[in-house]
C-alpha positions as CSV (number, residue, x, y, z in Angstrom):
1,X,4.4,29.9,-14.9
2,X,1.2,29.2,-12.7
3,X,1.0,31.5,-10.0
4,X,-2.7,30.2,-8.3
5,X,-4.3,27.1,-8.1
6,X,-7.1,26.0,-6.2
7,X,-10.3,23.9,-6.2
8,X,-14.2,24.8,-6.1
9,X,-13.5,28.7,-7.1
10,X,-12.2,30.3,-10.4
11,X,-9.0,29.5,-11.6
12,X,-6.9,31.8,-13.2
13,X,-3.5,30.2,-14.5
14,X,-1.5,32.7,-16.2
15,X,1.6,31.4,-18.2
16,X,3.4,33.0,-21.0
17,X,2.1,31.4,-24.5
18,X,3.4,33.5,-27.4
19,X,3.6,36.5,-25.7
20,X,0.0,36.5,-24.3
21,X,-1.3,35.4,-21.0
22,X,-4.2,32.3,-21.3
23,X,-6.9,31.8,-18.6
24,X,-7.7,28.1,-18.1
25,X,-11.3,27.0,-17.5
26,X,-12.8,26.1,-14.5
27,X,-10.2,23.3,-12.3
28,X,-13.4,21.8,-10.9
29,X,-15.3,21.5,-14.1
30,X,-12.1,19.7,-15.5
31,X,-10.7,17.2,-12.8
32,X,-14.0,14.6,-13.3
33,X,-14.2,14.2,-17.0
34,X,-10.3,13.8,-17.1
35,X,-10.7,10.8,-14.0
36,X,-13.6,9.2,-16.0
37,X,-11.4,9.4,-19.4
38,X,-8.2,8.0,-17.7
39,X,-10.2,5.4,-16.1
40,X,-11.7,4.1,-19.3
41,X,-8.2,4.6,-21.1
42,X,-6.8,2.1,-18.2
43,X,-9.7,-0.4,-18.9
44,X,-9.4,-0.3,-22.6
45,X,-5.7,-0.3,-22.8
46,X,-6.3,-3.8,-20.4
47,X,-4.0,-2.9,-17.8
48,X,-6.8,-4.3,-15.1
49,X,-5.8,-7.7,-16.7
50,X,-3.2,-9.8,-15.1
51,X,-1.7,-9.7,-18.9
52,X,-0.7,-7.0,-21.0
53,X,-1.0,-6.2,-24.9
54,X,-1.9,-9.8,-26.1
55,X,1.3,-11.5,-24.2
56,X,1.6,-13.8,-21.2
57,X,3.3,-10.9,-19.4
58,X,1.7,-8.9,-16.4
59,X,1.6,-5.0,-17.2
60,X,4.9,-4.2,-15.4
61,X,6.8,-6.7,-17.3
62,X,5.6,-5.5,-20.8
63,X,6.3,-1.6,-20.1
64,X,10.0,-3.0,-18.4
65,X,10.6,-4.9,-21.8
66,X,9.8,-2.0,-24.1
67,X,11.8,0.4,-22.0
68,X,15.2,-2.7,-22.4
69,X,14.3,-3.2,-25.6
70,X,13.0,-0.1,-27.8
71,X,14.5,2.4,-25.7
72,X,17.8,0.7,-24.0
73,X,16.8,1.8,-20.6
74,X,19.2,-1.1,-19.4
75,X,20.2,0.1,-16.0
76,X,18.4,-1.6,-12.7
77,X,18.2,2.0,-11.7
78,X,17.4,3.6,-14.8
79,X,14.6,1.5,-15.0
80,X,13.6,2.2,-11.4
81,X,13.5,5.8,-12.3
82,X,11.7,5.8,-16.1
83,X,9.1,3.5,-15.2
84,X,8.3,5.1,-11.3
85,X,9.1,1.8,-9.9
86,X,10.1,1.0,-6.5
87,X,13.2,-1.6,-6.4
88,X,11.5,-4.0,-4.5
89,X,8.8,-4.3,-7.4
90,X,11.1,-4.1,-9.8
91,X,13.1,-7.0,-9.0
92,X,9.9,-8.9,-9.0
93,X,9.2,-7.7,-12.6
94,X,12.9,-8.1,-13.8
95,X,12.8,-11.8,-12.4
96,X,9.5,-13.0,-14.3
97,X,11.1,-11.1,-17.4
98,X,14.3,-13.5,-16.7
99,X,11.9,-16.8,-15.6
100,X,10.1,-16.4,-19.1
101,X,14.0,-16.2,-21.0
102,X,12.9,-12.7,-22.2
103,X,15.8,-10.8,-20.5
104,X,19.2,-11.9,-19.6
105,X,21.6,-10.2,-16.8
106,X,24.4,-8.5,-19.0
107,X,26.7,-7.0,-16.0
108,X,26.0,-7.3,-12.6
109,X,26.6,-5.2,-8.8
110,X,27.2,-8.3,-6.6
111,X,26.4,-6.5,-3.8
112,X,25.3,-3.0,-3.8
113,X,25.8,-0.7,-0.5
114,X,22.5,0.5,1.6
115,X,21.6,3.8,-0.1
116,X,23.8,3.0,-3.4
117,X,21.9,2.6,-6.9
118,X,22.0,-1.2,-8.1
119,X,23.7,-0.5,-11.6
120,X,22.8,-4.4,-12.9
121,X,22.3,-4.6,-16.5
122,X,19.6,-6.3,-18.6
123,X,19.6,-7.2,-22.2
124,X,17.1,-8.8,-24.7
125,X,17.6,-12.7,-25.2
126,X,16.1,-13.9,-28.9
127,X,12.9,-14.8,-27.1
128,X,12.5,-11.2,-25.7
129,X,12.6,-9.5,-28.9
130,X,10.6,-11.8,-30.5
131,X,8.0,-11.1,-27.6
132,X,8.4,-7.4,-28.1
133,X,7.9,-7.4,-31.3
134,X,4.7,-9.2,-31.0
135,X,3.5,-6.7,-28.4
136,X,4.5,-3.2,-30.4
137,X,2.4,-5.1,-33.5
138,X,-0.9,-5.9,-30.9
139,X,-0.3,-2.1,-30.2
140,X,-0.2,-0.9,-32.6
141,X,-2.9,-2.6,-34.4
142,X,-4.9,-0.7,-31.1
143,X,-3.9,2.2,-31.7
144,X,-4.7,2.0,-35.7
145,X,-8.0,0.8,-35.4
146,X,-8.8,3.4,-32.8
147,X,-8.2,6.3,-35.0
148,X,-9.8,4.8,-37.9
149,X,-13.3,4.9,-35.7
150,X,-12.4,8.6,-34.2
151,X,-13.3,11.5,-36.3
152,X,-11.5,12.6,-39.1
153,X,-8.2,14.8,-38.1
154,X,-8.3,14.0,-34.7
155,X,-5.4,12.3,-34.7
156,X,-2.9,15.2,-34.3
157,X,-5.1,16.8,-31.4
158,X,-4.8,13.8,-29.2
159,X,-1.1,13.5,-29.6
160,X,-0.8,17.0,-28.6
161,X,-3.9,16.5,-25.8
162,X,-1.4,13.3,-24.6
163,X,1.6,14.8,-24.6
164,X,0.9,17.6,-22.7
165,X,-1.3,15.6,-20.0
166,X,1.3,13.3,-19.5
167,X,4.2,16.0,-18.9
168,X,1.6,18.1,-16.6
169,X,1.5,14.9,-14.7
170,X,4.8,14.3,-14.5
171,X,5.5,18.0,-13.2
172,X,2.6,17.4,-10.9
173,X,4.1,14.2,-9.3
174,X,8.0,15.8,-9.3
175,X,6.3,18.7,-7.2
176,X,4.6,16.9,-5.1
177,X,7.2,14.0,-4.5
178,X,9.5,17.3,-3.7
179,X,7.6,18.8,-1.1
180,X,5.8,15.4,0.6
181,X,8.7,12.6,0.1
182,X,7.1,10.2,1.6
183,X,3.8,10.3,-1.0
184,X,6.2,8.1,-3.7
185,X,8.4,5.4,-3.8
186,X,11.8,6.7,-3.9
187,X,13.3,6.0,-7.4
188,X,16.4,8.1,-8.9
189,X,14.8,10.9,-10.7
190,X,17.8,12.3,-12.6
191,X,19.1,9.6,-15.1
192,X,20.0,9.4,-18.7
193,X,17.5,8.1,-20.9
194,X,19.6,5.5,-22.7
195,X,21.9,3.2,-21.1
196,X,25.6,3.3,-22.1
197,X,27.6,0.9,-24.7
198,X,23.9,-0.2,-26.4
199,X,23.7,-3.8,-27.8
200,X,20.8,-3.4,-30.2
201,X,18.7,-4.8,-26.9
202,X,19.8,-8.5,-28.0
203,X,21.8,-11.0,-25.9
204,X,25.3,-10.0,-25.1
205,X,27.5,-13.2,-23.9
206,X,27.4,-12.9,-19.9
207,X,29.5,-13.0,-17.4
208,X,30.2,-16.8,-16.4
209,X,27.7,-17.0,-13.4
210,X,28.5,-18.2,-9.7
211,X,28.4,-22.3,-9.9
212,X,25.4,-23.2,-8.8
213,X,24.6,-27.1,-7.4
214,X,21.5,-28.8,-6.8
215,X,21.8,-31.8,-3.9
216,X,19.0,-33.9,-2.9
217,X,18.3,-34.8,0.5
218,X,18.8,-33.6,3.4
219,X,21.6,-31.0,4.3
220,X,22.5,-29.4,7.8
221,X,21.0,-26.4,8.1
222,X,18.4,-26.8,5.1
223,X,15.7,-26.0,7.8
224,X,16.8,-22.7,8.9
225,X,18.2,-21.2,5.7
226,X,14.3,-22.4,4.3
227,X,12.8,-20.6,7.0
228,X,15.2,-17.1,6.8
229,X,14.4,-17.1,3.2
230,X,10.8,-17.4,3.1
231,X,10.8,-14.9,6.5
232,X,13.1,-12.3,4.7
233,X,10.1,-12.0,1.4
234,X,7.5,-12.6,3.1
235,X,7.7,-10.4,5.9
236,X,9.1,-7.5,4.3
237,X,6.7,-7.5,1.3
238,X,3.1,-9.2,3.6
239,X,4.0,-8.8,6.9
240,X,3.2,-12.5,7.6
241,X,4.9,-13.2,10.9
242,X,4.6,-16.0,13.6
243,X,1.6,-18.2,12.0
244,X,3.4,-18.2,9.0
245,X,6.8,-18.7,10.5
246,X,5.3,-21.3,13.0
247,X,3.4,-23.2,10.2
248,X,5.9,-23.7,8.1
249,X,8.4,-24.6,10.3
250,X,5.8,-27.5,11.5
251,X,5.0,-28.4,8.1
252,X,8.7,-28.4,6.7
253,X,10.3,-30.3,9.8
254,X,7.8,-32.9,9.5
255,X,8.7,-33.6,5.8
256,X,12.6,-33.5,6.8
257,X,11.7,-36.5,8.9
258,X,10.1,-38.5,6.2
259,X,13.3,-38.3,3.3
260,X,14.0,-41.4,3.6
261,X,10.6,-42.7,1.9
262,X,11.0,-43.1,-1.2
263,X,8.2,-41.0,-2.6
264,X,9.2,-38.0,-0.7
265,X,11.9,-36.0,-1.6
266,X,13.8,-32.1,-1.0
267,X,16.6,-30.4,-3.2
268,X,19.1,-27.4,-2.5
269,X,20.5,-25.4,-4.6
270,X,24.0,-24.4,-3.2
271,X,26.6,-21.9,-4.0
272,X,30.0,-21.6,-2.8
273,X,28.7,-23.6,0.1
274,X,25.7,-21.6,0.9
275,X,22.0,-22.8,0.5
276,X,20.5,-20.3,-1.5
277,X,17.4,-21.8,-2.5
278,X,14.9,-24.9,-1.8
279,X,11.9,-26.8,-3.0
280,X,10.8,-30.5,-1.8
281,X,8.2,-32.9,-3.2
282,X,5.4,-34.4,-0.4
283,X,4.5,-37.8,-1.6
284,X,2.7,-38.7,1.6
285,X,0.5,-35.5,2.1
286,X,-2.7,-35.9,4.3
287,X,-5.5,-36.5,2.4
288,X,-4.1,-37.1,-0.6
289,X,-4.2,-40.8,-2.7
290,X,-0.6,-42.3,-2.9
291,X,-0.3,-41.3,-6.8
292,X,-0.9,-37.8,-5.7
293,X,2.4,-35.2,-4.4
294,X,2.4,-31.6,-3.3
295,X,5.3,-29.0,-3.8
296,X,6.4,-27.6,-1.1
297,X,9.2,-24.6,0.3
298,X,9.8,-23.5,-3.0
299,X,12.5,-20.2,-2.5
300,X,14.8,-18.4,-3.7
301,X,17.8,-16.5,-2.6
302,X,17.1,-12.7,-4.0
303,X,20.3,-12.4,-4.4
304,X,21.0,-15.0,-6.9
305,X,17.5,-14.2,-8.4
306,X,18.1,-13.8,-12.1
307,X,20.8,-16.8,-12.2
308,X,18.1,-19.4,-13.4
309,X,18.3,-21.2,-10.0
310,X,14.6,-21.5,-9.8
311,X,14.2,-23.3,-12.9
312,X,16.9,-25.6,-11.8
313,X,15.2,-26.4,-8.4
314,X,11.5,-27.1,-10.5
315,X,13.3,-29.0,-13.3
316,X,14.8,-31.6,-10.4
317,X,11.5,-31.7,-8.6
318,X,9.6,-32.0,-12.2
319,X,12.3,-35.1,-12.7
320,X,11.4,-36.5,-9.7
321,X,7.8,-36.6,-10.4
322,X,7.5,-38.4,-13.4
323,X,10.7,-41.2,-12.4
324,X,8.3,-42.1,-9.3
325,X,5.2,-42.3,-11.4
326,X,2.6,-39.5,-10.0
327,X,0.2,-39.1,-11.3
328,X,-0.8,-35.8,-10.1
329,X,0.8,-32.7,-8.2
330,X,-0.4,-30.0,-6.8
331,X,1.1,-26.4,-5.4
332,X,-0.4,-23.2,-3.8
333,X,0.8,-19.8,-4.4
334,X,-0.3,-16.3,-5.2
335,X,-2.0,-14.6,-7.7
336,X,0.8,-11.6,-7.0
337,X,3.3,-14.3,-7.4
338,X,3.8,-13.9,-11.2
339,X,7.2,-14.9,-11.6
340,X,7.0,-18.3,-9.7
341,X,3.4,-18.9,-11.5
342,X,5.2,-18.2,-14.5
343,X,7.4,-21.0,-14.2
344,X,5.2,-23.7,-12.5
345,X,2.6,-23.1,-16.1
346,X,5.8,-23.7,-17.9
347,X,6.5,-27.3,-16.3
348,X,2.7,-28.1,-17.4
349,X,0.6,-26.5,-14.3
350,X,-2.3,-25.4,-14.6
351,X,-5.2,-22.9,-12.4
352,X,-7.1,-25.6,-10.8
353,X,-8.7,-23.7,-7.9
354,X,-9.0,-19.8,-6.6
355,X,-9.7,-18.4,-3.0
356,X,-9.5,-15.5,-1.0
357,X,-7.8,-16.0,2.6
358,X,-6.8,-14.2,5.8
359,X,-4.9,-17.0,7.4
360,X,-1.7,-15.7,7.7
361,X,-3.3,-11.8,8.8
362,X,-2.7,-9.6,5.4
363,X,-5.8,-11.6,3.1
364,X,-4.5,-12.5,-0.3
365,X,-5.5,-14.5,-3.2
366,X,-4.5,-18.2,-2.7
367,X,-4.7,-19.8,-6.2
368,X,-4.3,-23.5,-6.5
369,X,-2.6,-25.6,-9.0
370,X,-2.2,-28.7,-10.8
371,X,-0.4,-30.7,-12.5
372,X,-1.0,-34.1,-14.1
373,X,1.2,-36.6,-16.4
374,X,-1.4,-37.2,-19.2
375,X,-1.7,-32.6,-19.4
376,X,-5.1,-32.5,-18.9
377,X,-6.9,-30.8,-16.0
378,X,-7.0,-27.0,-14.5
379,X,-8.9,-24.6,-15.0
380,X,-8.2,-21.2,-17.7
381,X,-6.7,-18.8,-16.3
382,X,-8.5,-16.1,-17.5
383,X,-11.8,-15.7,-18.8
């Protein structure tokens, strides 16, 4: 049990190890060579990448697919709580996983209470383990060729050294989480480590899902329900407020006007008469030559987030595109956006342009892309 610590003094932490009492070294002479070696482990292990272990997937995604599929931690809240995840970032990680077909929802809380855990299950499509299996081989390829550089017999000391780091850290951030609550995101901390009834993390047949439709053209109250949606993500995870709101209420009731051109088109996707999601197609854009569109108001619903609604709205406005005959389109969105950037790279965008802005208050990186009908174009996405 340690019964002193402290910083810039002599440390003694006494704790009962076989019987005898152990004196640590000094704190101070220990906490900068540990920061300099976890810093260079993050670098190394690539998790300042926006992709992860040799896959398309950003870091969050890859560690929530091992966790569904090697480990079947298959509970919304389960995950929440073994990966140290917030909810709100989770459900941005869960619904790339489900854009990219590499996790399908298994059972679902329609609508869980304020305060009540979201017990939503996730299982492995074909896809997914095929993914997974391609990044345990990258790892542990890593981890192989790492130990065949290190000196000989090392290899059982850094388990050990690993181990015990990471459970210090762990007991570290419990206790500190216990006495300051508002230092961590707030994510169940007692949960099972396996989810129940396990499916050998492959696709289970799922629930039918809520009929979704997608209608062209204009529908009353398209404007509003656009402009609630994009408000209700964008506010609560930017805090973009009236310029934003302002703007794209301009922007999006000036297109509303123009439907009835022929090159110019919006789609909803409805359920049980609700719009729950949108995207439109500018043909007349300023600036741009008359072969030349730009999506726009592409959003949607988070609560029928994982239902594929997304892909239907891009696969209608994709449709569009090449029965008119454009020649190019082009999109903005956000480098932190990896779920929707996921699926616009699947309908053939590509990275054409990327800038740093402030123009809606919080600065972000706006990355621009582009798509053309003979696939050339873009730039590479990484280096």
């Amino acid at each position: 049990m340690t019964k002193e610590w402290g910083l810039g003094k002599r440390v003694v932490c006494v704790y009962q190890s076989r019987g005898a009492e152990t004196e640590t070294e000094n704190l101070k002479d220990l906490i900068l060579p540990l920061r300099d070696a976890s810093r260079k482990l993050v670098r190394e292990w690539g998790f300042l990448r926006p992709r992860l272990a040799g896959s398309a997937l950003s870091p969050a995604a890859v560690h929530c697919l091992i966790e569904i599929g090697d480990h079947n931690v298959r509970v919304f809240s389960h995950l929440c709580a073994e990966l140290k995840m917030s909810p709100s970032h989770l459900r941005r990680t869960v619904a790339e996983l489900v854009a990219r077909d590499h996790i399908t929802v298994e059972s679902r809380e329609k609508h869980p209470s304020a305060g009540e855990q979201d017990n939503t299950i996730y299982c492995l499509t074909l896809a997914g383990a095929k993914t997974l299996g391609e990044i345990n081989t990258y790892a542990e390829t890593q981890v192989a060729q790492a130990l065949a550089t290190a000196p000989p017999g090392t290899g059982t000391a850094l388990i050990t050294a690993f181990r015990v780091y990471a459970a210090a850290l762990e007991v570290s951030r419990r206790d500190s989480t216990a006495t300051s609550p508002g230092l961590l995101p707030s994510t169940p901390e007692q949960t099972p480590r396996a989810s129940p009834e396990p499916t050998l993390g492959l696709r289970s047949p799922p629930p039918p899902a809520a009929a979704v439709t997608i209608v062209p053209g204009y529908l009353p109250g398209i404007l509003g329900r656009l402009l609630e949606m994009h408000m209700a993500y964008y506010s609560r995870e930017y805090n973009w407020g009236s310029v934003f709101e302002a703007g794209l209420g301009a922007a999006m009731s000036n297109l509303l006007t123009r439907l009835d051109h022929p090159r110019t088109q919006a789609w909803s996707a409805v359920q049980g008469g609700r719009i729950v999601g949108t995207v439109a197609i500018d043909g007349q854009y300023p600036g741009y030559d008359p072969d030349v569109a730009r999506v726009r108001a592409f959003i949607v619903d988070e609560s029928t987030r994982g239902l594929g609604v997304g892909r239907k709205l891009m696969a209608a406005a994709m449709q569009f595109l090449r029965d008119v005959g454009f020649r190019e389109c082009r999109l903005s969105t956000m480098r932190s956006l990896t779920v929707a950037r996921a699926m616009y790279e699947k309908e053939g965008f590509r990275i054409f342009s990327e800038t740093w802005t402030n123009r809606f208050g919080n600065g972000h990186m706006e990355m621009e892309y582009l798509w053309r009908r003979d696939g050339g174009g873009g730039l590479e996405a990484e280096a």
